[in-house]
C-alpha positions as CSV (number, residue, x, y, z in Angstrom):
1,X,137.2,82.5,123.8
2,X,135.6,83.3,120.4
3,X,133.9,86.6,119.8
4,X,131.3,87.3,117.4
5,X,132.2,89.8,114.2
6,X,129.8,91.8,112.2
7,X,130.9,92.2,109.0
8,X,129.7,94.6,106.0
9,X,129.4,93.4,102.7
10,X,128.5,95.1,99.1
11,X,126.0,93.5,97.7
12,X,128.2,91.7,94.9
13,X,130.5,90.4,97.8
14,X,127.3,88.8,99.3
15,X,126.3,87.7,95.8
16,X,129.8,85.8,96.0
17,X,129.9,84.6,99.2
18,X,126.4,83.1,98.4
19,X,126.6,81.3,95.1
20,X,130.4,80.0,96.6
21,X,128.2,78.6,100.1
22,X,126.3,77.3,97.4
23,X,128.8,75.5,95.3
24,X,130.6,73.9,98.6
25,X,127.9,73.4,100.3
26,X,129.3,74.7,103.2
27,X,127.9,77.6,105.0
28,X,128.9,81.3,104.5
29,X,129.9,81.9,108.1
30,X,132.4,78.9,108.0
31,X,133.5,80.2,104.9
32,X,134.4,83.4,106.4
33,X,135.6,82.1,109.7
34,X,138.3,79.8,107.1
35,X,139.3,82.9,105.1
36,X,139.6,85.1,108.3
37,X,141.5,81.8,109.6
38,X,143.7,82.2,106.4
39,X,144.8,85.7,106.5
40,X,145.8,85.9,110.7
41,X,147.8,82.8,109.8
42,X,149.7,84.6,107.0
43,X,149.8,87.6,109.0
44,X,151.2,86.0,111.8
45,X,154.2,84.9,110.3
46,X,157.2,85.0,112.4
47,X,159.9,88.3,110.7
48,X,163.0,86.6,109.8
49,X,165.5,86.1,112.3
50,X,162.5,86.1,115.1
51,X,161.3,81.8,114.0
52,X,163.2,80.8,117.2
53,X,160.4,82.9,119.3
54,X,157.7,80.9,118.3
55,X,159.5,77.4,118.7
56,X,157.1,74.9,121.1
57,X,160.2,74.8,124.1
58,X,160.4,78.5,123.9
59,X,156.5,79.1,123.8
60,X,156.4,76.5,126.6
61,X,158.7,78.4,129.0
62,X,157.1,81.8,128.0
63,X,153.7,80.2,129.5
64,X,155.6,79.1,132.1
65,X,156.8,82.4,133.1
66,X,153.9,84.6,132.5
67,X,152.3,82.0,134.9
68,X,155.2,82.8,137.5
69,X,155.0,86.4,137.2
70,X,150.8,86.2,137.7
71,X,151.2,84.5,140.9
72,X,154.0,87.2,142.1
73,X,156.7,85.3,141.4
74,X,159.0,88.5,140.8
75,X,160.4,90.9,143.0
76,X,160.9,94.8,141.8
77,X,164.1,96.7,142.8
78,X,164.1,100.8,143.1
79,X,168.3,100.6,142.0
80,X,170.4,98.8,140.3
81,X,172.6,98.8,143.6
82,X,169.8,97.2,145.8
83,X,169.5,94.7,142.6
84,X,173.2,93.9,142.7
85,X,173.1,93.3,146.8
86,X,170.4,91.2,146.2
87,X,172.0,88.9,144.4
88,X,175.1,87.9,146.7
């Protein structure tokens, strides 16, 4: 879902983003929307040691259990003796 943004510019920044619309003939809001685009990309980069997280099979089967637990797949134990007996 994409939500709308208001953003506040000085007047040189509009300035800017104006003559630059201009020059690519593109404009200024998907100019904006590619810059914002830009920086959550960079922003979102994984920490080091974490790039297995964000791997397609283990994305896949977090879906696959957030789906699980939303349809009350799950079951919640008061102890962790009633846990144990549970599982033999």
């Amino acid at each position: 879902m994409m939500k709308a943004i208001s953003l506040r510019l000085k007047l040189d920044q509009y300035k800017r983003l104006r003559w630059l619309s201009f020059v690519e003939g593109r404009p200024m809001s998907l100019l904006i929307r590619d810059a914002l685009d830009a920086y959550l990309r960079e922003k979102q980069q994984p920490s080091p040691g974490q790039e297995w997280f964000w791997t397609e099979a283990w994305q896949a089967a977090e879906r696959e259990v957030e789906a699980d637990l939303a349809a009350g797949g799950h079951e919640t134990f008061d102890t962790m003796e009633d846990f144990l007996k549970d599982l033999k």
